[in-house]
N, C-alpha and C positions, 0 to 999 in steps of 0.2 A: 827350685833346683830339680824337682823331679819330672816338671814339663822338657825342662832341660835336657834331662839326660833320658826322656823317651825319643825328644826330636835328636839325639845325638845317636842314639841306637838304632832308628830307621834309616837316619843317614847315612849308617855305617853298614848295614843289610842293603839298604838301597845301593851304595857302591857295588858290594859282593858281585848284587845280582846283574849290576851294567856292567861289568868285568866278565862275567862268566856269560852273558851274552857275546861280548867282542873276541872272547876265545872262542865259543863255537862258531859265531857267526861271520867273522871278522871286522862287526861294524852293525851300529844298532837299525839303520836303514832309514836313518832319517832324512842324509840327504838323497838315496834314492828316492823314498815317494816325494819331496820338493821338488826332485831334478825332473819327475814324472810327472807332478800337475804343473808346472811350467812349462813344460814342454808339449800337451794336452791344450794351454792356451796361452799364447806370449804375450809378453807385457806388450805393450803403447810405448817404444822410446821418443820424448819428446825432448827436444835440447831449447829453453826456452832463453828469451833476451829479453831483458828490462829496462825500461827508464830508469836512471839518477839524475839523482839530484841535479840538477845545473843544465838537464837535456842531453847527457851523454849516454848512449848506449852501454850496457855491460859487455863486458867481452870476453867473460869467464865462460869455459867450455863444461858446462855440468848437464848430466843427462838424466832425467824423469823419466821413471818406471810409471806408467799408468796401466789402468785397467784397459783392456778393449772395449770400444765405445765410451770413453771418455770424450768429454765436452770440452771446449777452449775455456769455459768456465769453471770446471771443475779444472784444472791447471791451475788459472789464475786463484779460485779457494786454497787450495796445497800451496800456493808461493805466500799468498797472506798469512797462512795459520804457520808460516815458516817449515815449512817440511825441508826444505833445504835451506841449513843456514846462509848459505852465501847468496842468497836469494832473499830478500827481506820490501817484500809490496809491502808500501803503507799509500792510503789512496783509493780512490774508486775507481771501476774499472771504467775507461772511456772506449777505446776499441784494440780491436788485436787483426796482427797482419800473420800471414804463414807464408811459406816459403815449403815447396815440395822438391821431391827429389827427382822427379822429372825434369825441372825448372830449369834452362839454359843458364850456365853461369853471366852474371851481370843483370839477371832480369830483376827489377822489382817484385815485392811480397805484395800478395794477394790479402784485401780488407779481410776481417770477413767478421763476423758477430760473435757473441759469448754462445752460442747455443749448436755452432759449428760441431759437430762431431770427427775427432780426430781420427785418422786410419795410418796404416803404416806407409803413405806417399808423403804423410807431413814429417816434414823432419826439422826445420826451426821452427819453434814459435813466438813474436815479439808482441808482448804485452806491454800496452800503452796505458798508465793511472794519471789521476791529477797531485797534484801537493796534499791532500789532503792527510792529516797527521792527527794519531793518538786522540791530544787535548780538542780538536774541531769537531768532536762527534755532534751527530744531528741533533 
């Protein structure tokens, strides 16, 4: 009870002091420095496409925050370890096609390897896996 009611009393000073901040300051500034090292260096918008099951392409429109100088492989890692749920690689990676925004409409996606370094002309990326699942580990 008495760890209790120390972490209950910091909590309640802890308030005071974000209150009495936001009266003078009007805001503790936190999304300022975000909005500031974002803007300092911009994400990598990548909007990626996947295999399913059965050969059909995804045709959810979701978009990947990456780093600058982000890899097609490092993409394809973030879709395996599920960073975006609605995104779910299981599989090894076989190849990956992009698609820039230069690209006349109707042209075909450009091959290219896992080791490709993304820039901001790529803007889909179609990552191709085999069936490989879960229980098939090596």
């Amino acid at each position: 009870k008495l760890k209790n009611l120390k972490r209950n009393e910091i909590s309640l000073k802890f308030l005071k002091m974000a209150a009495k901040m936001i009266e003078m300051f009007g805001s503790t500034g936190v999304l300022d420095a975000i909005s500031t090292a974002v803007s300092l260096r911009e994400p990598l918008l990548v909007y990626p496409l996947v295999n399913k099951p059965g050969g059909s392409i995804s045709e959810r429109y979701y978009c990947i925050q990456c780093l600058p100088g982000s890899s097609v492989e490092d993409v394809y890692n973030s879709l395996k370890h599920h960073v975006v749920e609605a995104f779910r690689i299981d599989g090894d990676f076989i190849r990956a096609e992009v698609k820039e925004i230069k690209q006349p409409e109707g042209t075909a996606m450009r091959q290219c390897g896992k080791d490709l370094v993304l820039d901001s002309t790529t803007c889909v990326l179609k990552i191709l896996t085999n069936r490989k699942v879960v229980w098939q580990q090596k």
